[in-house]
C-alpha positions as CSV (number, residue, x, y, z in Angstrom):
1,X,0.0,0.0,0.0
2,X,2.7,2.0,1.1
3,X,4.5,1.6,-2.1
4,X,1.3,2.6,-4.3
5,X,1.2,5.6,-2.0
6,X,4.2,6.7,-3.1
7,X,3.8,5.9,-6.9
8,X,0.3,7.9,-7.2
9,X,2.5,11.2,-6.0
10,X,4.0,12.1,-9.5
11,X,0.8,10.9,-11.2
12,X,-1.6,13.7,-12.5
13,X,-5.2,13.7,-11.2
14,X,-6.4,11.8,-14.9
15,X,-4.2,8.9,-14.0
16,X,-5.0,8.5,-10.6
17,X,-8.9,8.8,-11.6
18,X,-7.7,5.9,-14.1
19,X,-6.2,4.1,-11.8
20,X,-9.1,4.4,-9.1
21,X,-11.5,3.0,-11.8
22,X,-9.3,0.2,-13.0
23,X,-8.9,-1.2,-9.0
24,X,-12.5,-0.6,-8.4
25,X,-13.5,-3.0,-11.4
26,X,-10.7,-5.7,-10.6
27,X,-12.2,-5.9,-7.1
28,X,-16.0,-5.8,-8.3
29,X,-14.9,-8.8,-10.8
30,X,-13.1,-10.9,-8.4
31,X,-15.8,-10.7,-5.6
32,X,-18.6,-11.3,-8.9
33,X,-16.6,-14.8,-9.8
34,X,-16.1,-15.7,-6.0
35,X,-19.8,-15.2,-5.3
36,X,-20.6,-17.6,-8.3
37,X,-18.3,-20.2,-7.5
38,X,-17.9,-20.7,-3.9
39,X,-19.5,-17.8,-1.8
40,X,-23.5,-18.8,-2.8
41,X,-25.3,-19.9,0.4
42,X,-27.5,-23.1,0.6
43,X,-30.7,-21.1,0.5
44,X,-29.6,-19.4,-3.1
45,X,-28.6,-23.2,-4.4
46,X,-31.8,-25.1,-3.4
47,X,-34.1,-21.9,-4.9
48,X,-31.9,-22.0,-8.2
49,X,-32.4,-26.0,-8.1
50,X,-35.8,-25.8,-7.3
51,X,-36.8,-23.4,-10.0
52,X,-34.8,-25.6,-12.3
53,X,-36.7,-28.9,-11.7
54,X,-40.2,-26.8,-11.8
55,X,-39.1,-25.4,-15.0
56,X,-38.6,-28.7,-16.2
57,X,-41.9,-30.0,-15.0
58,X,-44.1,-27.5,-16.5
59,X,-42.6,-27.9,-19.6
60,X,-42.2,-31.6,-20.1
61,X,-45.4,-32.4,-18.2
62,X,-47.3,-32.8,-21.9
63,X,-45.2,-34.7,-23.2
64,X,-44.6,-37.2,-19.8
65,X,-49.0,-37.5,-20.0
66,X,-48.4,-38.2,-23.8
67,X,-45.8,-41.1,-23.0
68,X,-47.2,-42.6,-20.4
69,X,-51.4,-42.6,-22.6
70,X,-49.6,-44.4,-25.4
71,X,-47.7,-46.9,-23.2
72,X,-51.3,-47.7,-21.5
73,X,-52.8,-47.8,-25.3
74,X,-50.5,-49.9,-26.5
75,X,-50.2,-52.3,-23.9
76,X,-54.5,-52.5,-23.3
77,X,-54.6,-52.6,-27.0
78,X,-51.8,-55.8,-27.6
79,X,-53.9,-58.0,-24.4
80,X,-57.2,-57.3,-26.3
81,X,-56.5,-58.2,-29.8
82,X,-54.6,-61.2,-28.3
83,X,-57.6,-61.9,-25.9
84,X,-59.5,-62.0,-29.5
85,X,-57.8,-64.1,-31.6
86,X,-57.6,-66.5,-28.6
87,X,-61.1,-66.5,-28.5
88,X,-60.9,-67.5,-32.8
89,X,-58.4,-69.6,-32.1
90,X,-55.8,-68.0,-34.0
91,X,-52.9,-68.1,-31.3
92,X,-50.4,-67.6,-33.8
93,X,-50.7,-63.7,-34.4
94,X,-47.9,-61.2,-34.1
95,X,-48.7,-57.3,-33.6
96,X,-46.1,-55.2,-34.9
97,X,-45.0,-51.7,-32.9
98,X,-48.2,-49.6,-32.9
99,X,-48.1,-46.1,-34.7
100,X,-50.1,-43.4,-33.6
101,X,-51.1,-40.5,-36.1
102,X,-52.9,-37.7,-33.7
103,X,-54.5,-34.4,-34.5
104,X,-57.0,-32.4,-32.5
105,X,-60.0,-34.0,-32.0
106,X,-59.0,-37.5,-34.1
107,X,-56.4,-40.7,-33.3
108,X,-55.5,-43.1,-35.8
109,X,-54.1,-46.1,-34.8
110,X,-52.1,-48.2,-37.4
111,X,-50.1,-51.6,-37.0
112,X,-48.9,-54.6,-39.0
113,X,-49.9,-58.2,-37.9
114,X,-49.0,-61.8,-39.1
115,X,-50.3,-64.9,-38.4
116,X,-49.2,-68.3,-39.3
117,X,-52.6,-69.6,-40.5
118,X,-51.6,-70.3,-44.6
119,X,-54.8,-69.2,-47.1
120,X,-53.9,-71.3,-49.6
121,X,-54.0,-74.8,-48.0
122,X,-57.0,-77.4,-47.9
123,X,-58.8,-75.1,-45.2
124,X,-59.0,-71.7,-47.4
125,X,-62.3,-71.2,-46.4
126,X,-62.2,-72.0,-43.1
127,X,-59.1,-69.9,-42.3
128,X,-60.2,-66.8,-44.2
129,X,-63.9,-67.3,-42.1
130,X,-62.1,-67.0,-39.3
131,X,-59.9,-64.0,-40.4
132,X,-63.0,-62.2,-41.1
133,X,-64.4,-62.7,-37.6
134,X,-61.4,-61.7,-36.0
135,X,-61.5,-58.7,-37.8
136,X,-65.3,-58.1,-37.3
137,X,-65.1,-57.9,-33.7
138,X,-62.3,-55.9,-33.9
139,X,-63.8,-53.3,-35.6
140,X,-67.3,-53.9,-36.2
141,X,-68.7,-55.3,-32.3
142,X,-70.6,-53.1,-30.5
143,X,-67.6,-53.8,-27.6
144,X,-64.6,-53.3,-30.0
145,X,-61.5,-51.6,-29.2
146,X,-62.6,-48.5,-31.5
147,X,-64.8,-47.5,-29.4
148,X,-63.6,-48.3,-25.9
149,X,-60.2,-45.9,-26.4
150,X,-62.9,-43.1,-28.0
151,X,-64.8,-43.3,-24.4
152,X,-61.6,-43.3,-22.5
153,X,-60.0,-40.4,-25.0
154,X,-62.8,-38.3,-25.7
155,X,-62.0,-38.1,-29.2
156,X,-62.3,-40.1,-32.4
157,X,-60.2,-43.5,-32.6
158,X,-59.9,-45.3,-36.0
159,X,-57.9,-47.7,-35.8
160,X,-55.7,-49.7,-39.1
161,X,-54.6,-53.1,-39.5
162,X,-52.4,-53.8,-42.4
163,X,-51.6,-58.2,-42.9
164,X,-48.0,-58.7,-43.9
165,X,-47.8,-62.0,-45.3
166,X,-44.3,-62.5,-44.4
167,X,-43.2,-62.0,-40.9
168,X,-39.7,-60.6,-42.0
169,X,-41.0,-57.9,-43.0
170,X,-41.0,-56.3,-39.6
171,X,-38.3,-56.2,-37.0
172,X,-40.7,-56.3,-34.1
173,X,-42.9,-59.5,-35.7
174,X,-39.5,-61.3,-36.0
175,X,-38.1,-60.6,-32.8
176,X,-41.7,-62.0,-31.6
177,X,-40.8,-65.3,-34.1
178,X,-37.8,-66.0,-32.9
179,X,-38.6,-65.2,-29.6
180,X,-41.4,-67.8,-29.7
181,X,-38.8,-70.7,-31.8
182,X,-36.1,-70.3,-29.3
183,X,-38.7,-70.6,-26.4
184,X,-40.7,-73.5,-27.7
185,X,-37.3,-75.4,-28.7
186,X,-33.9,-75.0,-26.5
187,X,-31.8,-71.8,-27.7
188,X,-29.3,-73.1,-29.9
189,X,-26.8,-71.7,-32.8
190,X,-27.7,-74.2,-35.1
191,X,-31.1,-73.8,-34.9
192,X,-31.3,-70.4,-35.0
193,X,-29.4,-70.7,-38.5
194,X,-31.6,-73.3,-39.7
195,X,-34.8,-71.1,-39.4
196,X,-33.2,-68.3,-41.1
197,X,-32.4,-70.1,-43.8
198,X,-35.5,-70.4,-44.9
199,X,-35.8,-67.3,-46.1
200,X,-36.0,-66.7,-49.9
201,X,-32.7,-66.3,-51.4
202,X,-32.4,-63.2,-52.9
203,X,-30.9,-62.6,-56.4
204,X,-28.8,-59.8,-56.2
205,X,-28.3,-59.2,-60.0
206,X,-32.7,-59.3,-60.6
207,X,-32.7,-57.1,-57.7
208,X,-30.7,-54.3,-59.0
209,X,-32.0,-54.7,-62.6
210,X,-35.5,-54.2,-61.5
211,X,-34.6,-51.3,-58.9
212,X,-32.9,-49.3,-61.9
213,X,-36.0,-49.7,-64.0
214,X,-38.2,-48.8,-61.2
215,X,-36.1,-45.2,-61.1
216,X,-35.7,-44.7,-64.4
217,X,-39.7,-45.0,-65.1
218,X,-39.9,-42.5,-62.0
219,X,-37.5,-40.2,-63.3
220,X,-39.3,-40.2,-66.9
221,X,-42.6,-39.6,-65.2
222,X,-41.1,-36.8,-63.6
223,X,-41.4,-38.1,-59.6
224,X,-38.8,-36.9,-57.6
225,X,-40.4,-37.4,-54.1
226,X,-38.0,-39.1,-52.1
227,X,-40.6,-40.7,-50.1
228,X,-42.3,-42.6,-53.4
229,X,-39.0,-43.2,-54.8
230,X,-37.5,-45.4,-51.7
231,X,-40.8,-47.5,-51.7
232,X,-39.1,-50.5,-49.4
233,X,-39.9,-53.0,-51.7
234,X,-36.8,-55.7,-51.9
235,X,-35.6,-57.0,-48.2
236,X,-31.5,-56.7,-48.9
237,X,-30.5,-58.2,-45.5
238,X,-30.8,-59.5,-41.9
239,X,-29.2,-59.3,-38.5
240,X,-30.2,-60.8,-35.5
241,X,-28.6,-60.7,-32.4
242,X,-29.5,-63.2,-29.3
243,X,-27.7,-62.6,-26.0
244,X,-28.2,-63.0,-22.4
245,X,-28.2,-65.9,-19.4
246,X,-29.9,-69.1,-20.1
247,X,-29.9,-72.1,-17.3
248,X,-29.3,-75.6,-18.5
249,X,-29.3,-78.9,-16.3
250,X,-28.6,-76.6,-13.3
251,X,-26.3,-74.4,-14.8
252,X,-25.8,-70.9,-15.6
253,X,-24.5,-70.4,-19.2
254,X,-23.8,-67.2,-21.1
255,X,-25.3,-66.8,-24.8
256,X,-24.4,-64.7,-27.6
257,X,-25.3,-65.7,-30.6
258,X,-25.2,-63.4,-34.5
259,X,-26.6,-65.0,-37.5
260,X,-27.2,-62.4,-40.5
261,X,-26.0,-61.3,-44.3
262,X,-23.5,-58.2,-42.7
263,X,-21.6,-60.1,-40.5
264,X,-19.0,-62.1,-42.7
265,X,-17.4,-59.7,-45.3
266,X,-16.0,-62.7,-47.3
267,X,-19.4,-63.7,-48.3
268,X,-21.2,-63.1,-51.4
269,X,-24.8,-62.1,-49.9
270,X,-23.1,-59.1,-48.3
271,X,-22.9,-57.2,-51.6
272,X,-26.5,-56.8,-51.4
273,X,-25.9,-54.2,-48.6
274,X,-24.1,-52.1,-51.2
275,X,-27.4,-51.7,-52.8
276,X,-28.8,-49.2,-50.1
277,X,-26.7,-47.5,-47.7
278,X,-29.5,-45.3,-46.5
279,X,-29.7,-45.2,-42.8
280,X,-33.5,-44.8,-42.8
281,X,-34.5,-47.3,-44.6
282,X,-32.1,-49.8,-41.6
283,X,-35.0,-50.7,-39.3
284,X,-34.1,-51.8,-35.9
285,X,-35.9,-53.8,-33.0
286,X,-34.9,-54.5,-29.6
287,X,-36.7,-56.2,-26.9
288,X,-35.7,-58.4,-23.8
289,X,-37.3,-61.5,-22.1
290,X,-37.6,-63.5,-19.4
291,X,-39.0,-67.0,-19.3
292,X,-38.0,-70.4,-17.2
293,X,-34.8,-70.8,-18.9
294,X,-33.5,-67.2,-17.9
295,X,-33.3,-64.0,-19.6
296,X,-32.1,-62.7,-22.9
297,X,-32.0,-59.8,-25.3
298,X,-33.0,-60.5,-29.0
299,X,-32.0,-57.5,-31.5
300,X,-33.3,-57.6,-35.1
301,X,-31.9,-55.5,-38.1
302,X,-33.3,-55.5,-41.3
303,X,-32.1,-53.7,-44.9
304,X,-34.7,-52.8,-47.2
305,X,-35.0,-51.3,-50.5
């Protein structure tokens, strides 16, 4: 101090006003950045926390409410239509993800099913009868599921179902398949394998032939709407992916298990990825389970173009 006294004596009254103002603002700074970082009392943290978490409340309570209605809807909506085709005896149906499409005063529901009942066997008639019923008295009963979520909604439900006739066409419907052959049967490699190869062997030269003509007609008919062009028509490829802990003659044994077309570069079928690189048109499905052998994890990815 002593020392600055004696420097401020040749200074004129400008400098010393400068150097007044320059102190001031270093001490006003340093007390600002200690205040922030270590000198802020308990009561001034909890009200900045608390404000924080209210913030986030009121702003994400929307969209919590949303969540948690279509988590209820799709879970009452899965036990009912399964509840119904018990009831027609077709206990071989899969229910894809469910899609909502909401506006203001309407909610359509859409999803893809499968069921292993073949129309064009000796029973045609039989199994589209009971088809039909099924899908009477899920839209069409005066107790259907239509109008049940419009009285608990208060709003307009329609609701779409939309038959795949092969069930790897979905990632969720083959998690379900495979889910259902590895519980009926013991989890094994080779028969994992075994039901994947009975998928239709693609031919990759076809494939590409009739994809080129496909754009080429859209181009001369002047379509450039990316969503008509990439129609998902050819399946390219498969992934699936089965880990987890599986008990066998009281033990306690690890699985993981990869069968697909991307996981061996040295093979031929993995060109066919090279046909479509785009990342939205790679559909993935994960979902775990646990049933008396243990519990596992079964991932599905599937390429389509």
């Amino acid at each position: 101090m002593k020392h600055l006294m004696m420097k401020t004596k040749g200074m004129s009254l400008s400098d010393m006003k400068r150097l007044l103002k320059l102190l001031t603002y270093s001490i006003t700074k340093e007390d600002r950045l200690k205040d922030t970082l270590n000198l802020s009392t308990i009561q001034q943290l909890n009200s900045r926390h608390d404000w924080s978490i209210q913030s986030y409340s009121s702003n994400n309570q929307s969209w919590m409410r949303t969540w948690f209605m279509t988590k209820m809807i799709t879970k009452l909506l899965e036990n009912m239509i399964r509840m119904r085709s018990n009831q027609q005896r077709m206990l071989n149906i899969y229910i894809s993800d469910i899609m909502y499409e909401k506006s203001t005063n309407k909610l359509n529901i859409k999803f893809f099913y499968y069921t292993r009942q073949s129309l064009n066997n000796t029973n045609n008639n039989y199994n589209r009868g009971m088809l039909w019923k099924w899908t009477t008295l899920m839209l069409y009963d005066p107790n259907n599921i239509r109008r049940i979520l419009s009285s608990l909604l208060g709003m307009d439900v329609s609701l779409e179902m939309i038959r795949l006739r092969y069930w790897y066409s979905d990632t969720s419907i083959t998690t379900q398949v495979v889910k259902e052959t590895m519980t009926m049967r013991m989890m094994s490699m080779m028969r994992l394998k075994r039901m994947m190869n009975r998928l239709p062997k693609f031919n990759t030269q076809l494939m590409s032939k009739e994809y080129n003509n496909y754009m080429m007609n859209l181009n001369e008919l002047g379509i450039n709407d990316l969503m008509t062009i990439l129609s998902n028509k050819y399946n390219t490829g498969y992934t699936i992916q089965v880990k987890g802990r599986v008990t066998r003659q009281m033990r306690t044994k690890t699985i993981s298990y990869t069968v697909g077309t991307f996981k061996h570069s040295s093979l031929v079928i993995k060109d066919r990825y090279k046909l479509n690189r785009l990342p939205h048109n790679h559909t993935i499905s994960s979902r775990s389970y646990t049933n008396k052998n243990g519990r596992y994890n079964i991932k599905v990815k599937l390429n389509v173009i």
